[in-house]
N, C-alpha and C positions, 0 to 999 in steps of 0.2 A: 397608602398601600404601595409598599417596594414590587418591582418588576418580578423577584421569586414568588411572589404571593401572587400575583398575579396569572404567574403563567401555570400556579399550583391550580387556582380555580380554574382555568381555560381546561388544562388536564382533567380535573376530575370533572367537567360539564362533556367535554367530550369522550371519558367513560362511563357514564351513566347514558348519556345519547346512545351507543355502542351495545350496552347493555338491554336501555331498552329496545333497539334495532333488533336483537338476539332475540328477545324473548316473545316481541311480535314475530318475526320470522316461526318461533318456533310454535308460538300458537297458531300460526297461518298455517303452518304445516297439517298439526293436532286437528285442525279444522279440515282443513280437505280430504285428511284419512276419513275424519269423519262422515264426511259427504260423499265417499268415493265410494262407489261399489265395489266389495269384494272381489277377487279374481275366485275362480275354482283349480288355481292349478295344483292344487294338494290329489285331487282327484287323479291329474292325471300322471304327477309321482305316485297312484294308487296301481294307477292301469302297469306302468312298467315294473313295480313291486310282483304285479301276479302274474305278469307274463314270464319275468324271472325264475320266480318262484313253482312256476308252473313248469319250464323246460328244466330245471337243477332236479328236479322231485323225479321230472318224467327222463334224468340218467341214470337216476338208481334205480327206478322200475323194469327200462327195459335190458337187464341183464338178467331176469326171468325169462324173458321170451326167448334169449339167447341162450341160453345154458343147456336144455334138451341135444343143442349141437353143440356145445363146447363138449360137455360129456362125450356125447360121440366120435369126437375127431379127437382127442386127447385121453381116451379111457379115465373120467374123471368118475370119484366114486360116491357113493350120497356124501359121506363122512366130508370129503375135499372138497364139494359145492358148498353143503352147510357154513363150511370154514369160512367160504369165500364171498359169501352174501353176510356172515358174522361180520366180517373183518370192516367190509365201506360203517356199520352202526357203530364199533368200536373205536374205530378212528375218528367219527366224527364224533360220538360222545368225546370222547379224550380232548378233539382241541378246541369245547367251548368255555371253558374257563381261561384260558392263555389268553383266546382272543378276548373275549370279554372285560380282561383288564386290559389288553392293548389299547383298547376300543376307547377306556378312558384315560390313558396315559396321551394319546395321539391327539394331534390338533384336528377340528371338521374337517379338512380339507384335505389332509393326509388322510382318513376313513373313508372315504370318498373317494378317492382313488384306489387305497387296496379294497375296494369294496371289488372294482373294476376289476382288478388284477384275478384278485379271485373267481369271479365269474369265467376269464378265460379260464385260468388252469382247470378248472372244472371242464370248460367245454377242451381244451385240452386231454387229462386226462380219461374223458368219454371216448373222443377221437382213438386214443394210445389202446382202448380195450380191443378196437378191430383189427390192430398190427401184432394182436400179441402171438406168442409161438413157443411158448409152454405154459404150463401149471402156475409156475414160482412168477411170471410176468404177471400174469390172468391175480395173483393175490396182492402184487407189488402197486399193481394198477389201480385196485379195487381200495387198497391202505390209501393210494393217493389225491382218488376222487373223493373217500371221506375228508381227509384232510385238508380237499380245498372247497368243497362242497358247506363244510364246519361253519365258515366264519358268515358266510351268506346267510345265514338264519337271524343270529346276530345282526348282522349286516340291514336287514330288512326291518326287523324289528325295534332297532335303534330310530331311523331313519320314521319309523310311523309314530314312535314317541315324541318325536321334534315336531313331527307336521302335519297334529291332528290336533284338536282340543280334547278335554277327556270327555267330554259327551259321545264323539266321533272315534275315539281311539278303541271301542270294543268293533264294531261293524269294522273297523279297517284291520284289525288282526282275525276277524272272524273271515274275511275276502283272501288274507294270506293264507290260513291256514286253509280254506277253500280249493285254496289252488293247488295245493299239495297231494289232493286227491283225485286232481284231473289225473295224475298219471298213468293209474290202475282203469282208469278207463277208454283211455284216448290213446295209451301206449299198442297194448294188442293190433287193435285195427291196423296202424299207421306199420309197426312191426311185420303184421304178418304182408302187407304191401311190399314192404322192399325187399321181405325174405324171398316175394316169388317174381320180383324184378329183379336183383341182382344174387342176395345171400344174405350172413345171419351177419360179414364182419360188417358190410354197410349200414348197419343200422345205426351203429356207433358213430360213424361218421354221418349219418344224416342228422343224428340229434346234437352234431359238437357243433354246428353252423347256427344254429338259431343262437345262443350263448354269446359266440364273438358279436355279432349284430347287437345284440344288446348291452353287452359289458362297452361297445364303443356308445352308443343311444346313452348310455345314463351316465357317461362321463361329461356328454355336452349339455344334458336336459336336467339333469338331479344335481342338488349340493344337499349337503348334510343336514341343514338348517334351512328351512323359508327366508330368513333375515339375510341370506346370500344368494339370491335365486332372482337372476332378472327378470323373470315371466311370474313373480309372485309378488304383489304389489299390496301399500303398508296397510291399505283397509285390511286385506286376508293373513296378515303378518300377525296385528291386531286382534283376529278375530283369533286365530292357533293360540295365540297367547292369552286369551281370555281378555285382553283390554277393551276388548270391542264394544260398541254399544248395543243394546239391545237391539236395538233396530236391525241390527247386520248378526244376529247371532240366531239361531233355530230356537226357536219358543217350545213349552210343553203345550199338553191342553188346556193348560188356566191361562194361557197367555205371557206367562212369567220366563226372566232367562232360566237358560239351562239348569238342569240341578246337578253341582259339582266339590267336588271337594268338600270341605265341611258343610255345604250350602245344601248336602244332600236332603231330602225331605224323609223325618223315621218312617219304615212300615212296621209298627212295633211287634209285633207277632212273628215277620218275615227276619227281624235284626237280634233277635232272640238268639233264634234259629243258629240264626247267620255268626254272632258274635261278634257284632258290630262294633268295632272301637274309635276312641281319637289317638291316633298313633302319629308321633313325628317322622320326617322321610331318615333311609337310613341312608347317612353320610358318606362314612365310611367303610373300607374294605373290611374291616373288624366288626364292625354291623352290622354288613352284610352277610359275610360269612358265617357267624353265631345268632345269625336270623331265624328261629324254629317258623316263621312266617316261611320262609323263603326256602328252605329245606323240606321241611312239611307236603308241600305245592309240588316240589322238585319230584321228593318219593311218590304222589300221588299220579305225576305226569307220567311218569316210569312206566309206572301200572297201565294206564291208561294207552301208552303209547306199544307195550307188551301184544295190548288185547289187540291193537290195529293191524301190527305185522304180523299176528296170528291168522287172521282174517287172510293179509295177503299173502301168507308164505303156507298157509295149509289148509286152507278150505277147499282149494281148486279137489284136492287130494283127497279130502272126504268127499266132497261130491260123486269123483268117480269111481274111488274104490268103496266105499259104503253104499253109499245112494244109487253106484252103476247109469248115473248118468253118460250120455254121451256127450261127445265137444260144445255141442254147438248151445245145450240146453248147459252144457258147467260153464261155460263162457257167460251165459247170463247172467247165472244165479251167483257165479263169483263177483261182478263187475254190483249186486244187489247195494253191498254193505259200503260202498265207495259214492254211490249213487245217493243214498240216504247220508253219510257225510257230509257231501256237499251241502246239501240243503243246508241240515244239522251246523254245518259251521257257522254258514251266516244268518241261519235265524237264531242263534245263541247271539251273536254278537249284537245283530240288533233288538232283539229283546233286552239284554246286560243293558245298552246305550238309553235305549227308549223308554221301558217300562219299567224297567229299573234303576234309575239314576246313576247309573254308574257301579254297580255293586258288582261281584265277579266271581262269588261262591255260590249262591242258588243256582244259576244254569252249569257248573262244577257237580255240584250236588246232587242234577237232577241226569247229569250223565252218565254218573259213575251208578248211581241207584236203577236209572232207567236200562244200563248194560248190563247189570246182572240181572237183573229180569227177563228180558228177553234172551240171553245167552242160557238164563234156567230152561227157556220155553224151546230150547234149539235141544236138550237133553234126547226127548224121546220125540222129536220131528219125523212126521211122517212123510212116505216116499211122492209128496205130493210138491209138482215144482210153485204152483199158487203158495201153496204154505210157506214153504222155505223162502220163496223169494220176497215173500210180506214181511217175514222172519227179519231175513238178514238185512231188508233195508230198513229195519226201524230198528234194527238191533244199530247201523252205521250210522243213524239217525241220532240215537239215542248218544252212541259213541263222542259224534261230533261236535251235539251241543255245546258240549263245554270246554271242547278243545281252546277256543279266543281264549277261554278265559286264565286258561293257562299264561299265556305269554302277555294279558295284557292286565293281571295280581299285579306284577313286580312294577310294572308301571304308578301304580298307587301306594307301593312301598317307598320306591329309590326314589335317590334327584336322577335327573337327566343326565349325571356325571358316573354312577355309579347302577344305572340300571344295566347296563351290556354286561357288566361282572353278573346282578342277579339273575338275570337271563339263562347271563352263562351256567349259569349252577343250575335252573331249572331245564335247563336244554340238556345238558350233560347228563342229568342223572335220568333224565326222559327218555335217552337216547340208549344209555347202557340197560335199562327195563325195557328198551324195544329189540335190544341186538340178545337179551338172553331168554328172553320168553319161547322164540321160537325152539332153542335147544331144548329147553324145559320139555315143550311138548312132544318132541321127539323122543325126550328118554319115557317119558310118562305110557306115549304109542308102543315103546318097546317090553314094556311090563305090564300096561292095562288097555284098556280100550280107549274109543272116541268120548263116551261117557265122565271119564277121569276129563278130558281138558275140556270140554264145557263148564264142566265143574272147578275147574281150575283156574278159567276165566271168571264167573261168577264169584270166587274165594278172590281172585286181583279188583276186580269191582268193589266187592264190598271192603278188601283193604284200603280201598284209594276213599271211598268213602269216611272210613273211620280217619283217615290223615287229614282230611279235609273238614272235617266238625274240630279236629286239633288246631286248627290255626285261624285268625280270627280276619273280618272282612275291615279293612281300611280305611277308615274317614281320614284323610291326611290332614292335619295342622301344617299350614302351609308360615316361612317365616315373611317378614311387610316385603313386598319386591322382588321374591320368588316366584317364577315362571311354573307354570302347573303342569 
């Protein structure tokens, strides 16, 4: 044996040594995840998701409270308020597609920071509403809080798709959308406070402060991914990703892992129904786009999102001028349908997660059915506050149920690359059916009565209904080594 040959074996003993040093390494590792107790810090990227979500929601609300004296001090007329509470749902419908593809054009770590950015300029633009000092500001303001206010939805929603399992991911979009309705409730109070401590422009600047404190809070505490988050550690990386073992994963009641993806269990009577299918994720932008899945869901969101802002932009107004309510009793029975929301969101989500393996049209289907029902039963309501106020909270009840399920469809459509786009189409088209329902009923109040938009709610009900038996419930076929 010459000295080449020799030092040829020496080399490959000490590559194979090498090799297997790596592969112990990496099973030492694979073992300790195994061992290691999950962390729960997805929980609390949950808590600063609704805290967000809860102060962005409660800028757009309180420029109701404010308006009675913008009117005043600026002779604004209905016609130019109308315009100007249009204008934040039109703008923010318009910029969820743009962002939506940004969202997957951009690397984690860039979305993560304009996530940041955007929360200021929101609480920015909230601030600029109490410095303003005419009309054309008051709309210029209102265009630009949608526009930063826009990508946050996204922003939120993307971010719960990365860092939940899909067992987990309806209960966490049921807690965002949760929090969207604190602000019809928790705005008033805090509003009428500062109006009789200082005036109506400070309210603006009290609700822009909570925003900076948190757009700086989640630039140090959130990344975009678990797999870059020093406070989230590889057993609960694992677990997000589905790799985890049983042992570390939430069981049903037979004791078995989760039911997910195609692993889902039939309820053949309920998948009927439902129109259960095995469908691949959609890839691409072209996919996505010509998705009647993902268009379908969008028009039905619309509808649904129509009925919500009808509730907040004109019931106060039937209360007092039909029903001749006073303040203190339309303060309740308005705050009724917001109240039943809340619940409504999160017990749709975790019903979707828990009793339903993951499925995301039945609690859809039972809101959209359950709204025109009780929106029929609001037709000839009598002058009774018991009544109305059982009314409208199971009417917000019914509304909410299936609000998750909206934003967390596209979730068992898209990959992770290409859900912010389908988002963005279902946010978009949710949003321009929330900014034009309320005109709708205005012209309708100006030709017929209260009668017509009860009925004109119940007719968007059972639209959104029919859209939703159109499009079918997702078993995804996931491909070997694709993250769920």
């Amino acid at each position: 044996m010459n000295h080449v040959d020799a030092a040829d074996q020496v080399g490959r003993h000490r590559s194979a040594v090498s090799a297997a040093s790596a592969a112990s390494a990496t099973s030492a590792t694979s073992a300790a995840a195994t061992l290691q107790k999950p962390t729960r810090y997805r929980w609390v990227v949950m808590g600063l998701i609704f805290l967000i979500w809860a102060i962005a929601c409660a800028d757009r609300a309180n420029f109701g409270i404010a308006l009675p004296y913008m009117k005043k001090e600026y002779g604004i007329s209905n016609t130019e308020a109308g315009l100007i509470v249009s204008l934040f749902s039109f703008a923010y419908g318009f910029v969820q597609i743009p962002v939506g593809l940004m969202y997957k054009r951009l690397s984690e770590k860039t979305t993560g920071i304009l996530f940041s950015v955007f929360m200021l300029l929101t609480s920015l633009f909230t601030g600029l509403m109490g410095t303003t000092s005419s009309v054309l500001l008051l709309q210029l303001y209102r265009v630009g809080l949608g526009l930063s206010e826009g990508p946050l939805g996204i922003g939120c929603t993307n971010v719960i798709n990365r860092w939940f399992p899909p067992e987990e991911k309806g209960t966490a979009t049921g807690l965002w959308i949760a929090a969207s309705k604190l602000g019809p409730l928790i705005v008033p109070t805090v509003c009428i406070i500062v109006i009789q401590l200082w005036g109506w422009r400070e309210i603006f600047y009290v609700f822009a402060v909570p925003g900076i404190f948190l757009a700086i809070l989640w630039l140090f505490l959130v990344t975009n991914s678990p797999g870059d988050n020093r406070f989230c550690n590889e057993a609960e990386r694992r677990y997000i990703s589905q790799d985890a073992p049983a042992s570390n994963a939430n069981t049903n009641a037979a004791g078995s892992k989760p039911l997910v993806g195609a692993q889902v269990t039939p309820i053949p009577w309920l998948d009927g129904i439902n129109r259960t299918r095995r469908v691949p994720r959609l890839e691409t932008l072209r996919q996505v786009f010509t998705s009647w899945n993902v268009i379908g869901v969008a028009l039905g969101y619309g509808c649904m999102i129509g009925i919500s802002n009808i509730f907040m932009s004109w019931i106060p107004t039937y209360l007092v001028t039909v029903k001749g309510f006073a303040s203190v009793k339309m303060g309740f029975l308005a705050s009724a349908p917001f109240i039943g929301a809340v619940a409504g969101n999160m017990l749709g989500g975790i019903i979707s997660d828990r009793l339903l393996g993951g499925r995301r049209k039945p609690m859809m289907l039972l809101g959209a059915l359950g709204t025109a029902a009780m929106t029929l039963l609001l037709v000839e309501a009598p002058d009774s506050v018991l009544y109305l106020g059982a009314m409208l909270m199971l009417s917000g009840l019914m509304l909410g149920i299936g609000f998750a399920g909206y934003s967390a469809y596209p979730m068992g459509l898209a990959t992770k690359a290409t859900y912010p786009t389908a988002f963005g189409i279902v946010n978009s088209l949710g949003q321009i059916g929330g900014a034009c329902a309320p005109l709708a009923v205005g012209m309708l109040l100006d030709r017929y009565d209260w009668t017509s938009v009860f009925l004109y709610m119940v007719g968007t009900s059972l639209l959104c209904l029919v859209l939703l038996l159109s499009v079918v419930e997702p078993i995804t076929v996931r491909k070997v080594g694709e993250e769920a």
